[in-house]
Each structure stands twice: as structure tokens, then as C-alpha cells.
N, C-alpha and C positions, 0 to 999 in steps of 0.2 A: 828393298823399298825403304827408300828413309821416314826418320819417326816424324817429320814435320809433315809424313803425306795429308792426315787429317787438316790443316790448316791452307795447303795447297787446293782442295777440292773447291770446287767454286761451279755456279752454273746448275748446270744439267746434273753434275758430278754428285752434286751437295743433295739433291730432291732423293736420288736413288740411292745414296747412303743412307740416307733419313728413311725412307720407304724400307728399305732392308732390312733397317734395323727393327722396326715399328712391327714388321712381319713375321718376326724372329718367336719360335716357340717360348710360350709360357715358361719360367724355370721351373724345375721338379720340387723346389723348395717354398713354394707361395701359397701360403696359409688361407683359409677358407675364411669366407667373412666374421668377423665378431660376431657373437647373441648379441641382441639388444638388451640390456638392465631387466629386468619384471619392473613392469608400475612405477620405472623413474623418472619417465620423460613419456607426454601425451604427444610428442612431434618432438622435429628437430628443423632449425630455421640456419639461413645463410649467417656467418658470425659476424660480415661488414670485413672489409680490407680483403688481402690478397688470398686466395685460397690456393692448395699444389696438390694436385692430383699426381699421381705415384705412376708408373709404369714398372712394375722392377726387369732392373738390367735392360730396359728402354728407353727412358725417358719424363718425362715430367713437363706436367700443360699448368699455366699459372694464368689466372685472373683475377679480376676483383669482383665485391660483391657489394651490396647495399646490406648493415644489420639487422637484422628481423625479418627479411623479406625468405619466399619461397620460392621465389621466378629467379631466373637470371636469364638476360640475352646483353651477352657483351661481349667484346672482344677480348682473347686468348689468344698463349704465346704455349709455342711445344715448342720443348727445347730437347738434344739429344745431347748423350756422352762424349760424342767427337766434337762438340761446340756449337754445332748448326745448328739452327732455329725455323720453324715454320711460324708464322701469323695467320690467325683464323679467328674463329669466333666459339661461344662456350653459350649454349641454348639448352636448357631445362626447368628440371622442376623439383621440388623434394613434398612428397606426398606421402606425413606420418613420419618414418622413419625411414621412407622408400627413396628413391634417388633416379632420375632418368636423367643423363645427361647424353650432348649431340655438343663433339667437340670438331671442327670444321679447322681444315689444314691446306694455307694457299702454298704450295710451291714457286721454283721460279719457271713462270711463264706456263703454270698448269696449276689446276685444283684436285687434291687428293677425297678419296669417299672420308666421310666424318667417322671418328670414333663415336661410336653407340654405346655410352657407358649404363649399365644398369647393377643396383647392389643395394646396400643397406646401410645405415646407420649403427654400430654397434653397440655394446656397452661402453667404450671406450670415448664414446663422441665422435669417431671418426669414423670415413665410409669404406665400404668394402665391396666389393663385386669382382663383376667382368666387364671386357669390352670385346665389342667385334667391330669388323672392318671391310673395307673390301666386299659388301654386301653378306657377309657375315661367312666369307669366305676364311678369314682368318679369325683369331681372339686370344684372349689373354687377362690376366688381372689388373685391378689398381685396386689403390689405395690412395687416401685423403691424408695428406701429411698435418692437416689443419684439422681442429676439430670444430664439431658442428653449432651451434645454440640449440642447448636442449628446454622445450618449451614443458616446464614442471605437471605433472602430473596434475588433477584438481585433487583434493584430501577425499579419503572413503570419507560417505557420510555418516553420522552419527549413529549408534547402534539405537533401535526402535525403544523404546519408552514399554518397560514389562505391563501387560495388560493387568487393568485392575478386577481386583479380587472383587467376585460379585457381591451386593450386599442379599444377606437374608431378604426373604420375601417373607414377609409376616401375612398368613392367611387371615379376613378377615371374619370377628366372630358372628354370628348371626346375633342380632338386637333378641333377647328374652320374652317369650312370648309374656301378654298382659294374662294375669292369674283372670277368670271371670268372676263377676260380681257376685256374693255369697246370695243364696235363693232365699227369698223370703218364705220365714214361718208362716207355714196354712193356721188361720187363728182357730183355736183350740174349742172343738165342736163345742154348741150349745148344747142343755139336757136334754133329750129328747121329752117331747112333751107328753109321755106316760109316766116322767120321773118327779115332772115336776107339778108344786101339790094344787088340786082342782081350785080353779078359780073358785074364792067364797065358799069354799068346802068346809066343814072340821076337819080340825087337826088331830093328829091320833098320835096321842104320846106315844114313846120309845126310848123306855130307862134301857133299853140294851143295847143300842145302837146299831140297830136293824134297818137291812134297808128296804123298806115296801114304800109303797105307793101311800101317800099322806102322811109320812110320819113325821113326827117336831119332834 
């Protein structure tokens, strides 16, 4: 078989190369998706212009995108090794760091099942998963040759304000009770009046200073 058979194939010839290829086992060599960063990116958005989804040792689907958007439905090109190309369309979504994509493949004079691509965004910016096929009869990996816009983190908030130190409670003191008003002196008894001398009586001296009844 000559080397130009690849460029010979046309038709019918060209779909079932391309399908053969597409159906071809995953290599043993195709690394698992990237982690995503910790807290580097809140989402990841379309970056605008061409994007190239990977197939390894398959192929590669190229479209375009609009910047900052999450949606894409537009048309897509697969292109294979041996030079052939399918035209289709590229339908999904990227939700977070998630990725669903539905890449749609016309051949000539037939339509092939869509690749069903699902996977992730990693640290790298770029995506990573699988695909299946053929009603998820066959699959395989890809990879995002493009990287993604990664939409920033918002900043951790401020760390809380330390609560403030209570102020003493000063107990309050009870008001001093009023002293009461000093009792008045009972006035100082009068003499009884056996002490004191008979009305119009004599007086009855007392050089001794005795005390009876009349004395002066």
C-alpha cells in the first residue's frame, strides 16, 4: 500500500477512517484530570477565540468562543491524524470548574453519535476528563490544549473584631440611713410639794444644812 493511501481516501472511505480512528482504545499513557488550585478560582469561564480539545493519538475538535461567557453552541471542526476533517457543532456548559460538553460530527452523507465530553478544570487552567460515544458504547480521554478564564476567588473576609473586655459593674451603695432626731429632755421634775416651804409658814433656820420640811 502506498504512503499517499491516506490522501487517496475520499467519500465513504474518509467517514470510516475517521470513525476508526475516534473508536480506537484510550492510550495506556493518559494522565487523570488535574486538581483544581485550593481557593484560586470561584469558576472558570470560555477565554474568547479558538479553543482545541485534545483527543490523544485521535484527534482534536477546534471552535470558538465568546470571553467571559459559560454557554457555548457553535459550530466545530474534528480534525484527524490522516488529514480528514468532520464539521459539526460544539454545545455545552462549564458550571464552577465542571465542563459538559456535546461535540456533534457530520460525515459525508451521514451523521455520526456526538462526543459527550465531561471533566474538569484543573490547576493548570485547562480541562481534563473523558468522552464517550456511540451511546457511551466506546470512550476515552481529552484534554483542553487552551486554557480556561479563571474567575478570582472573592478575598476571605476579615478576621472578627476581638470582643470587648467587660467593664466592671460597680454595685450601687445603699443611700445612709437618716440618724433620728435626738429625744427631748423630760423637764427636770418640780419639788414635790412636801419639800417645798408651807405657804405663809415660819421659816425654821438651818446653820447645818439639813434637809426637812421648812428650813431657810
Amino acid at each position: 500500500m502506498s504512503s499517499s493511501y491516506g490522501k487517496k481516501l475520499t467519500g465513504g472511505a474518509v467517514v470510516v477512517a475517521a470513525a476508526t480512528l475516534l473508536g480506537s482504545p484510550a492510550p495506556a499513557h493518559a494522565y487523570p484530570p488535574a486538581p483544581l488550585a485550593p481557593n484560586a478560582c470561584a469558576g472558570y469561564q470560555f477565554p474568547g477565540g479558538e479553543v482545541v480539545l485534545h483527543y490523544p493519538n485521535i484527534g482534536e475538535t477546534k471552535f470558538s468562543t465568546v470571553a467571559g461567557g459559560t454557554h457555548v453552541d457553535t459550530k466545530g471542526t474534528t480534525f484527524y491524524p490522516n488529514g480528514t476533517s468532520m464539521p459539526g457543532t460544539v454545545v455545552g456548559d462549564i458550571n464552577g470548574n465542571k465542563i459538559h460538553l456535546e461535540v456533534s460530527r457530520q460525515g459525508s452523507g451521514r451523521s455520526y453519535t456526538p462526543l459527550v465530553l465531561d471533566g474538569a478544570v484543573g490547576g493548570d487552567d485547562r480541562g481534563h476528563g473523558s468522552y464517550t460515544f456511540r451511546d457511551g458504547a466506546d470512550s476515552g480521554t481529552w484534554d483542553s490544549l487552551t486554557a480556561f478564564k479563571c474567575v478570582p476567588a472573592p478575598p476571605p473576609p476579615p478576621p472578627a473584631a476581638p470582643p470587648e473586655e467587660p467593664k466592671p459593674v460597680v454595685a450601687e451603695q445603699p443611700a445612709p440611713a437618716e440618724a433620728p432626731p435626738p429625744a427631748e429632755r423630760a423637764p427636770a421634775p418640780e419639788p414635790a410639794a412636801d419639800d417645798a416651804p408651807p405657804p405663809n409658814g415660819p421659816c425654821i433656820p438651818n446653820p447645818f444644812g439639813l434637809n426637812f420640811p421648812g428650813a431657810c
